[in-house]
C-alpha positions in Angstrom: 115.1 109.4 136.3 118.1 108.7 134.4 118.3 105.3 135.4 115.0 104.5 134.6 115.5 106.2 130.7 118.7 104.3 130.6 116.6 100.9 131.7 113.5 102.0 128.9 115.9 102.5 126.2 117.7 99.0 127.0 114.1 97.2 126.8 113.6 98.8 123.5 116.6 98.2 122.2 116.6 94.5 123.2 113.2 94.4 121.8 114.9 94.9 118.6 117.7 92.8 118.9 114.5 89.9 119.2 112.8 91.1 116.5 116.5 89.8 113.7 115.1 86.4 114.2 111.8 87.5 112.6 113.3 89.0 109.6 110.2 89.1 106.7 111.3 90.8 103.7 109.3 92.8 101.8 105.8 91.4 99.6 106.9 90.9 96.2 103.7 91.4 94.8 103.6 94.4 92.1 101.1 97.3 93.3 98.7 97.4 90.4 95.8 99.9 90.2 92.8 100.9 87.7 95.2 98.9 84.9 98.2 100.7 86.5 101.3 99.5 87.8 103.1 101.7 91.0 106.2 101.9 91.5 106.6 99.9 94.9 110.4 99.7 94.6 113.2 101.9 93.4 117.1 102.5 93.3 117.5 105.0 95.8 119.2 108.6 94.9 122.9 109.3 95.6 124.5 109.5 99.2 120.7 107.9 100.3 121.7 105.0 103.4 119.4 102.5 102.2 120.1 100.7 98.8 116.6 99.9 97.9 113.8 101.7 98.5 110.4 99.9 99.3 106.9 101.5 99.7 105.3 100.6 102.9 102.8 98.6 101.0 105.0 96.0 100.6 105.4 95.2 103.9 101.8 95.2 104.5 99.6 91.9 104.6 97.9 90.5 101.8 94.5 91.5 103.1 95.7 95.0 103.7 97.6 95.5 100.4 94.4 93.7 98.2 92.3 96.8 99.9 94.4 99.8 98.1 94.4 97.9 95.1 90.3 98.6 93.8 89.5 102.1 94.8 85.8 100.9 95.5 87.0 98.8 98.5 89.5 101.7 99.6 87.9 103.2 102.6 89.6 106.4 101.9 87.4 107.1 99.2 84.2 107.9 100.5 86.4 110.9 102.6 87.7 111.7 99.0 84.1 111.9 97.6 83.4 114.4 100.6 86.2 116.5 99.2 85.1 117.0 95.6 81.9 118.6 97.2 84.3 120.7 99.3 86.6 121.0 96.4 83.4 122.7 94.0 81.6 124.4 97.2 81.7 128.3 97.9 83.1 129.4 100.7 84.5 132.6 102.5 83.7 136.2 102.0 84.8 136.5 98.5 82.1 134.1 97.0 84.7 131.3 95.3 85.2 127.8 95.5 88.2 126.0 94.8 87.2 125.4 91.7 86.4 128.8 91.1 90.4 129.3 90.5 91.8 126.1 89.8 88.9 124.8 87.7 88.8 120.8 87.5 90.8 119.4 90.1 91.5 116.1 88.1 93.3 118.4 85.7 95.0 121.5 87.7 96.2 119.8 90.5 98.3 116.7 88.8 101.3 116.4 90.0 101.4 119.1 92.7 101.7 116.4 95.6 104.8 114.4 94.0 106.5 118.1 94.7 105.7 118.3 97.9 106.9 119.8 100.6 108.7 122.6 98.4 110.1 125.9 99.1 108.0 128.9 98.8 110.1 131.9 97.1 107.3 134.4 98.0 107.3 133.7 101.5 110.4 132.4 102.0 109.2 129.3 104.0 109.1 125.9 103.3 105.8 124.7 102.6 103.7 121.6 103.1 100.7 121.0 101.0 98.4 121.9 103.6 99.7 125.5 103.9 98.8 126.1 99.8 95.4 125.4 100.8 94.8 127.3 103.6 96.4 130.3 102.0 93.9 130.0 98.8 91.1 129.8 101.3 92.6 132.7 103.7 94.1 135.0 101.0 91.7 134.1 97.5 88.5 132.8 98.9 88.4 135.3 102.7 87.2 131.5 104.2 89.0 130.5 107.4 91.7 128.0 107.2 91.4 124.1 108.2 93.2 123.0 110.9 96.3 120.5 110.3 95.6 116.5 110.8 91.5 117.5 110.5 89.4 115.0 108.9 88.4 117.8 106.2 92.2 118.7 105.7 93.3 115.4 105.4 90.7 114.4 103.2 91.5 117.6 100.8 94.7 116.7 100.7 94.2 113.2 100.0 92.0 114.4 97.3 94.8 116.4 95.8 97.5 113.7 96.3 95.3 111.2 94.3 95.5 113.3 91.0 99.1 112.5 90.9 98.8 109.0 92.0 101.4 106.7 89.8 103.8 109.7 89.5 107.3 109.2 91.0 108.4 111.0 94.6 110.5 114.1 93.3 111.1 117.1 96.1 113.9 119.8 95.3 116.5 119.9 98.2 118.6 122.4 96.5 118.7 126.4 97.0 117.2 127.3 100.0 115.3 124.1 100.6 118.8 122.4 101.4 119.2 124.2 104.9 115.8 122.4 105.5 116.4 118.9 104.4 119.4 119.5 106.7 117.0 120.2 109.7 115.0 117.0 108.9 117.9 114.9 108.1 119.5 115.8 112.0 115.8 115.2 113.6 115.5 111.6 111.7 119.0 110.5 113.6 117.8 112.2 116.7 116.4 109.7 119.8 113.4 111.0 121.1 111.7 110.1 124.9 112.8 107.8 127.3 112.9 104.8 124.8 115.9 106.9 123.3 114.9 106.1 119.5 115.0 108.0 116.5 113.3 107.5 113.1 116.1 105.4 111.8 116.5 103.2 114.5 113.1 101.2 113.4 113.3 102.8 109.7 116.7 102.1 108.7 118.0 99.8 110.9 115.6 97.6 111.4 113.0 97.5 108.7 111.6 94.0 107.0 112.1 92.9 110.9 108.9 92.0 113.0 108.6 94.0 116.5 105.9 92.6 118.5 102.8 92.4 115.8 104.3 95.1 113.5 106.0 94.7 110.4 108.4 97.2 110.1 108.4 99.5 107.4 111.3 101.8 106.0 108.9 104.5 106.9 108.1 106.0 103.6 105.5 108.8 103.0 104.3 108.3 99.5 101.0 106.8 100.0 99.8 109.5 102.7 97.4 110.8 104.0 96.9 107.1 104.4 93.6 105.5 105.8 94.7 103.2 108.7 92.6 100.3 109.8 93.4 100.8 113.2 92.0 103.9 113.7 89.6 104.1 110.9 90.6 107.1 109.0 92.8 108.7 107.2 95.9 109.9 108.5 98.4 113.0 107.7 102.1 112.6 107.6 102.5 114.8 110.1 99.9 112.9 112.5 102.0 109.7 111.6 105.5 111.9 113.1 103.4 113.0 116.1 102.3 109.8 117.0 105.7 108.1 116.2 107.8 110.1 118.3 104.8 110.3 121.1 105.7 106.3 121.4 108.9 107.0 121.8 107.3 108.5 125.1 108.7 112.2 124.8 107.5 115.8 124.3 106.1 115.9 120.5 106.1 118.7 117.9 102.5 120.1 116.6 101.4 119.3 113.2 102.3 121.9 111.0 105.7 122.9 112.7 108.6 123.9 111.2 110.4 120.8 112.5 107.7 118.2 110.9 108.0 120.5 107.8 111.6 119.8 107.8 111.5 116.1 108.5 108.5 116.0 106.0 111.4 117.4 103.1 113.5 114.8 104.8 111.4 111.7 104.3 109.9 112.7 101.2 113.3 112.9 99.8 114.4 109.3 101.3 111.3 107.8 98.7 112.7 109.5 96.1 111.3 107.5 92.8 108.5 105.4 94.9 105.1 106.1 93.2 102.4 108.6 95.0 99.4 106.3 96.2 97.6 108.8 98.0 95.1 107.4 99.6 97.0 104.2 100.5 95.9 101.4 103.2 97.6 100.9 105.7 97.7 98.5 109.3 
């Protein structure tokens, strides 16, 4: 077994070595929407590894990056139409709505996802924005929580992460939050499965390179949930960790776990100053 891991992870990494003489950097397009121009490139923050920071939609082709760019040709947003009805729809046992609490999402909810994943004081957790929903719909409206990387969460979330769409990437690490961005910082190093590769090893070291048909991306998480052409609908970041370290052919974590909650800090933290554009396009 071991020589066969060692043989995998000698494949991959020679794969890699390849993909230097495909070096594309990334689009230098600008990322304008509705009038409005994202922020698709940024200094990073200090002791960040990576000097510049680059949304994943400029590594993206110009086909791909024209779709996120005129919300009526975004797929994402007939899911986001679906939840507003959700959004101002009773539900549970106490006879409220979302809306019932936090009146007009376009104006309650700005800004929320640019904080996201934070630390929770009341329960002493670190939360993902999925976890604030379900415990309004558990704990304020008695209706039964959605299930993590659902079509109806991620669609609810993507609905939130819109209202704060332009506004910069901005998660606290400090206070009790550090010991998680810790966590997530250790699992982004770590090699996963018998390929033996960790999130930096495509994300850091190799990003702006082309492996096989990909375009690799620094792996940021500021335009998720993010509807994917290859798989026709939107995605969660914590689907996109699943399925990443599932390549890497290895045991995965759940959606929703404290270790993607961690690495969620982690990555949201490495995009530090890179617009929201929830829902983005991506390959």
């Amino acid at each position: 077994m071991r020589k066969t891991t060692v043989l995998i992870g000698s494949l991959a990494a020679a794969a890699l070595a390849v993909a230097v003489d495909a070096t594309a950097g990334p689009d230098q397009d600008q990322l304008v929407i509705n009038s409005e121009t994202l922020v698709t490139e940024a200094a990073s923050p200090e002791g960040h590894p990576i000097d510049t920071l680059y949304s994943g939609w400029r590594f993206r082709t110009d086909e791909t990056q024209a779709l996120e760019t005129d919300d009526f040709d975004n797929p994402s947003f007939v899911l986001v139409e679906d939840a507003v009805t959700r959004w101002n729809t009773v539900e549970g046992s106490a006879g409220k709505s979302c809306a019932s609490c936090h009146g007009d999402v376009t104006e309650t909810m700005k800004g929320v996802r640019a904080k996201m994943p934070k630390w929770n004081a009341e329960v002493k957790d670190l939360w993902s924005l999925e976890n604030y929903i379900n415990d309004c719909r558990v704990n304020r409206m008695g209706a039964e929580p959605l299930k993590w990387a659902k079509p109806e969460t991620d669609a609810m979330v993507a609905l939130i992460g819109l209202q704060s769409r332009g506004m910069p990437l901005s998660v606290d690490i400090d206070g009790p939050a550090h010991e998680w961005w810790e966590k997530g910082k250790d699992m982004y190093y770590t090699r996963y499965g018998q390929l033996e590769l960790s999130c930096a090893n495509c994300h850091e070291d190799n990003y702006g390179k082309m492996i096989r048909a990909d375009h690799l991306s620094q792996g940021q998480i500021n335009g998720f949930p993010t509807y994917r052409l290859k798989n026709t609908k939107l995605n969660s970041i914590h689907a996109r960790f699943k399925g990443c370290i599932r390549d890497t052919r290895a045991e995965t974590f759940k959606p929703g776990s404290a270790e993607f909650r961690a690495l969620e800090l982690y990555v949201a933290w490495r995009g530090t100053g890179l617009s929201v554009e929830t829902p983005s396009v991506r390959n």
